[in-house]
VOGU-3710 file (C-alpha; in Angstrom, 3 decimals, decimal comma):
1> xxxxxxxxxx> -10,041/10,978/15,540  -8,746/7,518/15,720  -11,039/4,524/16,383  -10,286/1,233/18,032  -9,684/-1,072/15,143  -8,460/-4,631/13,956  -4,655/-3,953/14,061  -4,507/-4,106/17,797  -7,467/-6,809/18,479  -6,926/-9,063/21,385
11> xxxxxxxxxx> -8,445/-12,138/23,030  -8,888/-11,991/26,349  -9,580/-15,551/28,071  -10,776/-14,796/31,590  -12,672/-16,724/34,976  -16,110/-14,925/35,794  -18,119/-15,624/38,371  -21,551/-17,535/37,088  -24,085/-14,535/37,850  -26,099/-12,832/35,441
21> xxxxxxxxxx> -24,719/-9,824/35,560  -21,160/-11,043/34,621  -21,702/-10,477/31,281  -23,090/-7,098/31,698  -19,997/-5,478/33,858  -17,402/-7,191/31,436  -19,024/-4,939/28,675  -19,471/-2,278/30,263  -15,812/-2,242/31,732  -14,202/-2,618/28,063
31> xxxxxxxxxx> -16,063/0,033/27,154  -15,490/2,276/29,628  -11,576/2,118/28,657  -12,703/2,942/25,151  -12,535/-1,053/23,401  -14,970/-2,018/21,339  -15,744/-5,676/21,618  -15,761/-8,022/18,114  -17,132/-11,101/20,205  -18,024/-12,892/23,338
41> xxxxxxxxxx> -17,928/-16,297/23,490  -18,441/-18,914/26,993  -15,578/-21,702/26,554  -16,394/-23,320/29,421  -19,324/-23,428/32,125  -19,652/-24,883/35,542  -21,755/-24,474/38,791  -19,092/-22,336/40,310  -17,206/-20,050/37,371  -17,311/-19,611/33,389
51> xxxxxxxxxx> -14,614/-19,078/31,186  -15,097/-16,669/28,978  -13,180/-15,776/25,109  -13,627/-11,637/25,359  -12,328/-10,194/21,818  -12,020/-6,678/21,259  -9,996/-3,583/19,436  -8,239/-1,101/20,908  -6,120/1,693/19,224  -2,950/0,578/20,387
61> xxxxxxxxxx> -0,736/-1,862/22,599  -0,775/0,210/25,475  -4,223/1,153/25,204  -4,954/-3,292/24,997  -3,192/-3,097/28,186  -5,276/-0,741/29,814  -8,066/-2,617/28,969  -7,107/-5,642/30,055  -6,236/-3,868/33,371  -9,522/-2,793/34,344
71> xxxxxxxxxx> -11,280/-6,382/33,298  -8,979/-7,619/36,098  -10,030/-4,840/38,423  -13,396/-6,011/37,943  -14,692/-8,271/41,431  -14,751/-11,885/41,340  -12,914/-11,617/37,368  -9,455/-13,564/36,646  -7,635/-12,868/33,487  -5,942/-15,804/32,843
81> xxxxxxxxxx> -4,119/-15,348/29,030  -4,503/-12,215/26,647  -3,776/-12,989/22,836  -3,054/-10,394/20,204  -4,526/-11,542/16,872  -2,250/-9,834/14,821  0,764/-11,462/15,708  -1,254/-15,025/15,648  -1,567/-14,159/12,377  1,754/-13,771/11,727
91> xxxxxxxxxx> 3,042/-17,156/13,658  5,222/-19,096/11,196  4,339/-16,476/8,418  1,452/-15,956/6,016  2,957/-17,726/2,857  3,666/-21,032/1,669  4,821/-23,048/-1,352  2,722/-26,232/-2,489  3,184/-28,252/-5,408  0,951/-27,476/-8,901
101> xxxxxxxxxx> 1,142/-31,318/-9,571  0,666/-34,481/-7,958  3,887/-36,255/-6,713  2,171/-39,635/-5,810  4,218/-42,346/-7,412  7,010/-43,127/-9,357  5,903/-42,027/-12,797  5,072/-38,609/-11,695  8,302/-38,370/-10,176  9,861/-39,099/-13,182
111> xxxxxxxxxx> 7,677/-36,491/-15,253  8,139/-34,026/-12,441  12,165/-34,868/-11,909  14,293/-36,958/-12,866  15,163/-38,316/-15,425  12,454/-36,638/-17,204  13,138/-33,114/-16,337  16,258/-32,950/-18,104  14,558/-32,976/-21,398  12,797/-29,273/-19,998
121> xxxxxxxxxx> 16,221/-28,018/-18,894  17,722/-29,117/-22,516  14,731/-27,258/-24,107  15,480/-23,963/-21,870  18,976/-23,979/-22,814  18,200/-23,783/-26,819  15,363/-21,570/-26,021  15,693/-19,304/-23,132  12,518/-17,680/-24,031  10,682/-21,137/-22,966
131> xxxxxxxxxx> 11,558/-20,552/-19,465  8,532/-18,177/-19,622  6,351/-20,819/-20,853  7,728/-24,137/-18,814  8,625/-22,826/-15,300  7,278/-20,550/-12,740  8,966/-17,301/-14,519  5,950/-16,809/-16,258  3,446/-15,919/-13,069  6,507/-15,000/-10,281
141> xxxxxxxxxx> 7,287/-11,539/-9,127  10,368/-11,050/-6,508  9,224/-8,418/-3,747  12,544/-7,110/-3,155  13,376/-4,670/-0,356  16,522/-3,574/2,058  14,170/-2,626/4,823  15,577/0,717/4,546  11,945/2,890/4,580  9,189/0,194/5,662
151> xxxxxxxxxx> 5,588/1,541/6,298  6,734/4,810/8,050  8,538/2,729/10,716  12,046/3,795/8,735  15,051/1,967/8,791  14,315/-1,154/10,305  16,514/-3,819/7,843  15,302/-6,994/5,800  14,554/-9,173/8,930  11,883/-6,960/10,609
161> xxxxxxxxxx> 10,825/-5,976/6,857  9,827/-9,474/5,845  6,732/-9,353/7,396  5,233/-6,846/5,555  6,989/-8,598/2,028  4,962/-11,761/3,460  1,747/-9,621/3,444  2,544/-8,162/-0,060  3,167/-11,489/-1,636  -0,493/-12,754/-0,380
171> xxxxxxxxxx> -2,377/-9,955/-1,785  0,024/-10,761/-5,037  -2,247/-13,891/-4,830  -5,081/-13,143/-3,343  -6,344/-10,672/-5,177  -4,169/-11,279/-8,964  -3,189/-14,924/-8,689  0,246/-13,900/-8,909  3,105/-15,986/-7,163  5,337/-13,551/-5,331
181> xxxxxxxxxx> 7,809/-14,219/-3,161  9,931/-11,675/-0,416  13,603/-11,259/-1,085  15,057/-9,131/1,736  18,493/-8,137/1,571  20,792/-7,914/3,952  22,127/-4,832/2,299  21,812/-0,987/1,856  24,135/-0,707/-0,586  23,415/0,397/-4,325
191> xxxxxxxxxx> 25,823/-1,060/-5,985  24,957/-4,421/-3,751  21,469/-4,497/-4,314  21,209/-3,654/-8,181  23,939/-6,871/-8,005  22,122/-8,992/-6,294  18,872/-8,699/-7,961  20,776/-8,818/-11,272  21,556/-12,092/-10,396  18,339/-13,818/-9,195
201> xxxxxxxxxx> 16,494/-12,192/-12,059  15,958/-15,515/-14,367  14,017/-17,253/-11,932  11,456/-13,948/-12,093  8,911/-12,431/-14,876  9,042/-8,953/-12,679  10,715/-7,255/-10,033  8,803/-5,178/-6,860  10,827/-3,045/-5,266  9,411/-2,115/-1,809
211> xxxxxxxxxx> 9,984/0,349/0,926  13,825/1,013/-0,390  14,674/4,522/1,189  15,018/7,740/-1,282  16,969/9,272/-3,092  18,571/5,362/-3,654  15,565/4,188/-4,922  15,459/6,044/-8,007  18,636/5,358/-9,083  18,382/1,167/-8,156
221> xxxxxxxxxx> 15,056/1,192/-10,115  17,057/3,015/-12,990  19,420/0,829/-13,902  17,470/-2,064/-13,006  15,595/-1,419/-15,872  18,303/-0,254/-18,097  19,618/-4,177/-17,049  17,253/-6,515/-17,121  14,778/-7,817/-19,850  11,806/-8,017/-17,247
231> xxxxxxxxxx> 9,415/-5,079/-15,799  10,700/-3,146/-12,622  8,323/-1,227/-10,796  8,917/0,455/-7,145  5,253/-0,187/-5,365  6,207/3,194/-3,520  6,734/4,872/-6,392  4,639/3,951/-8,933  1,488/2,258/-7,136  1,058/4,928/-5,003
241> xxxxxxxxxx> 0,980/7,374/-7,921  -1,423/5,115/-10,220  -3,951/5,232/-7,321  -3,654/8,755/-6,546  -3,859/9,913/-10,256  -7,402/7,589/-11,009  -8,966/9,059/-7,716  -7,719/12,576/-8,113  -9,807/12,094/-11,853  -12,879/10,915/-10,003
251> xxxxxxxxxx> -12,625/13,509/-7,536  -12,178/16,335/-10,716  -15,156/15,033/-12,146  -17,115/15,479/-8,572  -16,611/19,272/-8,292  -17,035/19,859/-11,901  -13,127/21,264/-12,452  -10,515/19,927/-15,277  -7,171/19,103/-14,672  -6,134/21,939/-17,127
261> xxxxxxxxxx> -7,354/24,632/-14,690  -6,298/23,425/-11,600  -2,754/24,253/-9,058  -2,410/21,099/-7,646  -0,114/21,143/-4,041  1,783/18,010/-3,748  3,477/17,702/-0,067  6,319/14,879/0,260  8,808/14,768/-2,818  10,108/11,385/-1,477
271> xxxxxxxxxx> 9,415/8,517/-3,433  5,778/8,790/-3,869  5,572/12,553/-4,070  8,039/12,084/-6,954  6,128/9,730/-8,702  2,715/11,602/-8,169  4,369/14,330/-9,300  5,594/12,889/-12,588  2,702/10,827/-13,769  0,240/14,124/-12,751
281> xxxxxxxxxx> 2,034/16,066/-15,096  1,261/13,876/-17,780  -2,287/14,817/-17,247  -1,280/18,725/-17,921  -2,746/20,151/-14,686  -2,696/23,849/-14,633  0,008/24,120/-12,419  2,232/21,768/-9,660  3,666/23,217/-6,574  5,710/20,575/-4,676
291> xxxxxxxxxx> 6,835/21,191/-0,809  9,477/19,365/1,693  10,470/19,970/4,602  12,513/23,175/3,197  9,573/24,857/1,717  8,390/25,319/-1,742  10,737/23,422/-4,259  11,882/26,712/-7,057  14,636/26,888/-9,384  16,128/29,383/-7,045
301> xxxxxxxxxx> 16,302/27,373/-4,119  19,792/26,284/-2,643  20,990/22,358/-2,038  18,449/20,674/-4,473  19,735/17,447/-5,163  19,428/15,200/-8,871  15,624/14,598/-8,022  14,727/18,433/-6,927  16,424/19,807/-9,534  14,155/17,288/-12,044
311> xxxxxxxxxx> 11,211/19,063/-9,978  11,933/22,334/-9,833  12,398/22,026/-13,963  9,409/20,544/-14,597  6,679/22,028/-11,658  5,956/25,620/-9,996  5,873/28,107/-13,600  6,155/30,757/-11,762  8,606/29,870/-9,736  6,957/30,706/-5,906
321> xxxxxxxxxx> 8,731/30,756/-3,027  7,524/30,429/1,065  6,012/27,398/3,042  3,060/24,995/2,857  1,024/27,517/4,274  1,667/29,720/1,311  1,496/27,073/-1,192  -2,328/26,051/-0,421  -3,771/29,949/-1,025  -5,682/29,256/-4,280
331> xxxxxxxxxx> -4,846/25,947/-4,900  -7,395/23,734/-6,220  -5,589/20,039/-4,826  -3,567/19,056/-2,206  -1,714/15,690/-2,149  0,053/14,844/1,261  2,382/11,841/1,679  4,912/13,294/4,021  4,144/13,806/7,533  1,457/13,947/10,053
341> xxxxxxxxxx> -0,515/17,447/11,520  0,759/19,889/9,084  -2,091/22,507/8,837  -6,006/22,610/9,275  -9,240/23,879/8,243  -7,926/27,161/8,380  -5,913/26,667/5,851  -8,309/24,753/3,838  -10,356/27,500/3,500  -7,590/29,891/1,744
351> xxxxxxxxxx> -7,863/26,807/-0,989  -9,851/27,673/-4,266  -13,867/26,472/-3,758  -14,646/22,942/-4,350  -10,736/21,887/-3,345  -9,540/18,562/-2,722  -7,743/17,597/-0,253  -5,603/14,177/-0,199  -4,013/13,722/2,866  -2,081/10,230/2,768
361> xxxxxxxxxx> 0,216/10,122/5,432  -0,254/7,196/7,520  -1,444/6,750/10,318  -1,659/10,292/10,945  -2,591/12,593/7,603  -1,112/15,713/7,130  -4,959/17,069/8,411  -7,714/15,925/10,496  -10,083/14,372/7,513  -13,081/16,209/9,826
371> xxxxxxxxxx> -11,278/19,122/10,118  -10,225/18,816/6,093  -14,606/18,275/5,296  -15,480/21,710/7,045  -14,053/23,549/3,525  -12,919/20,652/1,308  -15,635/19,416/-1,225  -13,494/15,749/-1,585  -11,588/14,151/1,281  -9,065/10,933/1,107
381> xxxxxxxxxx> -6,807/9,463/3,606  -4,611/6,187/3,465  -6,436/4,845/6,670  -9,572/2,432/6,265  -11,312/3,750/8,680  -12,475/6,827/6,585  -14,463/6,882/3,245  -11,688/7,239/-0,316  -9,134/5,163/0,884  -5,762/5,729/-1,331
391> xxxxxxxxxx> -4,552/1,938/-1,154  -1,682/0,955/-3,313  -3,338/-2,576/-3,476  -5,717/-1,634/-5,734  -2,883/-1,243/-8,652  -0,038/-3,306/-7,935  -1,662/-7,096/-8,014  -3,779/-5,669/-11,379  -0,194/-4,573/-12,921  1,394/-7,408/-12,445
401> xxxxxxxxxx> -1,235/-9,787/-13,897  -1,029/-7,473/-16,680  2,630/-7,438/-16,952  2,808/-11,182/-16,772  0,196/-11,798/-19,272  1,876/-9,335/-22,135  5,088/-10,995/-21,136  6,249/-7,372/-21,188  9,826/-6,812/-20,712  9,561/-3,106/-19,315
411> xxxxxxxxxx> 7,292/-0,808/-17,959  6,103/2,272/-19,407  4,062/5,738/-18,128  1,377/4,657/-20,648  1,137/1,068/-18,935  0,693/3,272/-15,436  -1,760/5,940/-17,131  -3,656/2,516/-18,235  -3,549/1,411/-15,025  -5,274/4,692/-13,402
421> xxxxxxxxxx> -7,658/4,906/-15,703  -8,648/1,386/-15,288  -9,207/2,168/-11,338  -11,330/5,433/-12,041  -13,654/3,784/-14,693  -14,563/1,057/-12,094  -16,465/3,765/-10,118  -19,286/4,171/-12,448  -21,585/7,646/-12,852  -24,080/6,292/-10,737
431> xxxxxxxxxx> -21,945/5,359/-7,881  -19,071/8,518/-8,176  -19,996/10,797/-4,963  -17,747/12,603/-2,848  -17,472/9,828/-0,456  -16,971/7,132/-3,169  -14,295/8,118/-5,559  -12,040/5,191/-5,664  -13,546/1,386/-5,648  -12,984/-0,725/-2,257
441> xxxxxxxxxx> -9,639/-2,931/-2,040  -12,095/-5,658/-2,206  -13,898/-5,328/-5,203  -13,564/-8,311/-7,409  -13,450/-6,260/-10,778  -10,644/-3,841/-9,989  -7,709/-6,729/-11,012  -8,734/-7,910/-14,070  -9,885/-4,745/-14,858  -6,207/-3,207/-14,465
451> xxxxxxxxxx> -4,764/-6,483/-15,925  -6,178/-5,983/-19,044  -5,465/-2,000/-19,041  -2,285/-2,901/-18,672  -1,791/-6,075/-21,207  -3,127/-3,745/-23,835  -0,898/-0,945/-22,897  2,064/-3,043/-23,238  0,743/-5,259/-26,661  0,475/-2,099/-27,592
461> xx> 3,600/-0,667/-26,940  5,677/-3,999/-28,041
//
């Protein structure tokens, strides 16, 4: 299922010999250990060797390895330095500050400093409310995580997390102009972390929380918002159910069912499923049947802890017991984030006609997406490599911007419902198919098109 693709791309500078056919049998050997090659470039060329840049993707660091291995058991072929582009892109990090104003004598300095920026401060003090309007509060979000649940590689701390805040904080810009900045902390404590972004709130119009492990998550988000006087939003949470929620509407209006009449499956009641769960219900589907690792989550069911409990309240009317297995027969949806190679077309086909199947895990859904098309009338994964791609990126910048711009001081299920809909109504009637039910991550009118959802959700609700 897998293809070779840009995460593990490498570089291979090598010594060929100057024949015609060097070319050919460097090819042909990447592609015999199943690369693909991006590019092929001659660095250097004289009567007796070439240097050659070979790039190409593989599926994984061993499998780069095993292609480099048989380029050097090619005759006559030296491999003299292999590369790996992603971690070039990471060298000295992907973000930056730079100054907004020119520093390039002494009146600006004064303007910019001191003595002149007293007279700001001063104003601030009288005012707080002008820190929104005369310092970087007004466009900065904090991407705040403990490194406690980062992109399925678990518990892994703030130090190897900050790479992937880095990468959040650039599509923050990139795609909503928003400033955001990584704050990993070097604690998994509640109490610590609720504490410590107490505290560096001022400086911030919003707060991400990011890959902070369940069932803490909930409760830091909580009280988070109970305490501060700017929006706090877990990406996890809340992004991942904004996305889900506008595709799973495109997808209903592809097979011709309403949300009304439909038993939607949702597998994973971490901190996604949760939040699926939650903001689905607002859309008064027929019926919700969550699933762990236990099983079926009923009323009836031993050990359920603050967040099950909420669940088993609130999903499953008629209160069904059994496995996942049992949970698909006549269901009309299934929404996987939870773990990979859970069931396949077999079970598919006990699903109502016309079902839709979500599988999200990453990197590995819960079902083969080929294996999920034989009965399924709508397929999405998490992986861009397949068509529907559930990507949180296509809420979160949009949000923000929105958030920012109301000056909102909270966030509400309306603001998120806003935000869905904003998502699904980008896919027009003439391009909605099966295989196009969300918009790409790099569609220019997704953002603003969320951003205002959003800043009228919140005008609205202020």
């Amino acid at each position: 299922m897998p293809v070779p693709g840009p995460g593990y791309s490498i570089t291979v500078r090598l010594e060929a010999p100057p024949s015609a056919s060097a070319a050919g049998d460097l090819t042909s050997a990447v592609g015999r250990a199943g690369g693909v090659i991006t590019a092929f470039d001659v660095v250097e060329s004289h009567t007796d060797r070439v240097i050659i840049d070979l790039t190409c993707n593989a599926l994984s660091a061993n499998h780069a390895k095993d292609i480099t291995d048989t380029l050097e058991l090619l005759p006559g072929i030296v491999v003299r330095k292999v590369s790996d582009r992603t971690f070039l892109v990471h060298l000295g990090g992907k973000i930056e500050i730079a100054s907004k104003v020119p520093l390039r004598n002494r009146d600006d300095l004064s303007r910019a400093y001191t003595p002149g920026v007293a007279r700001v401060c001063m104003a601030i003090a009288e005012n707080p409310d002008d820190a929104r309007r005369l310092t970087i509060k007004r466009n900065t979000v904090a991407v705040v995580t403990d490194g406690s649940a980062v992109l399925g590689l678990g518990n892994i701390g703030p130090a190897a997390a900050l790479p992937v805040m880095e990468g959040k904080a650039a599509l923050f810009k990139k795609f909503a102009g928003v400033d955001a900045w990584p704050v990993c902390l070097d604690t998994q404590d509640t109490e610590e972390i609720i504490r410590a972004v107490e505290l560096i709130a001022p400086v911030y119009g919003g707060i991400n929380l990011e890959d902070i492990a369940a069932p803490r998550c909930f409760e830091i988000e909580a009280r988070l918002r109970e305490k501060l006087d700017i929006p706090v939003f877990h990406d996890d949470q809340h992004g991942t159910a904004i996305v889900v929620v506008g595709a799973l509407r495109n997808a209903l209006r592809v097979v011709g069912k309403k949300i009304s009449d439909c038993k939607v499956v949702v597998c994973g009641v971490g901190a996604a499923g949760s939040a699926i769960i939650r903001l689905l219900l607002k859309q008064e589907p027929g019926d919700v049947v969550a699933v762990d690792v236990d099983g079926i989550v009923h009323r009836d069911r031993p050990g359920l802890d603050d967040n099950l409990k909420s669940i088993a309240a609130t999903t499953n009317k008629d209160n069904v017991s059994g496995r996942l297995h049992d949970a698909l027969v006549g269901a009309d949806v299934f929404i996987g984030v939870s773990a990979p190679n859970l069931f396949g077309a077999e079970q598919v086909a006990t699903m109502n006609s016309d079902a839709i199947v979500f599988a999200l895990a990453n990197p590995d859904p819960e079902i083969d997406p080929m294996e999920a098309q034989k009965h399924a009338a709508v397929v999405a994964t998490g992986r861009s490599d397949f068509p529907n791609q559930i990507n949180n990126v296509l809420a979160f910048p949009g949000v923000f911007r929105g958030l920012l711009d109301a000056h909102a001081r909270t966030i509400t299920d309306a603001m998120l419902i806003a935000a869905a809909n904003a998502i699904a109504d980008v896919v027009d009637g003439e391009r909605l198919n099966a295989s196009f039910i969300v918009p790409s991550v790099f569609d220019s009118s997704v953002a603003p098109a969320v951003a205002e959802a959003v800043r009228k959700a919140a005008t609205e609700s202020a």
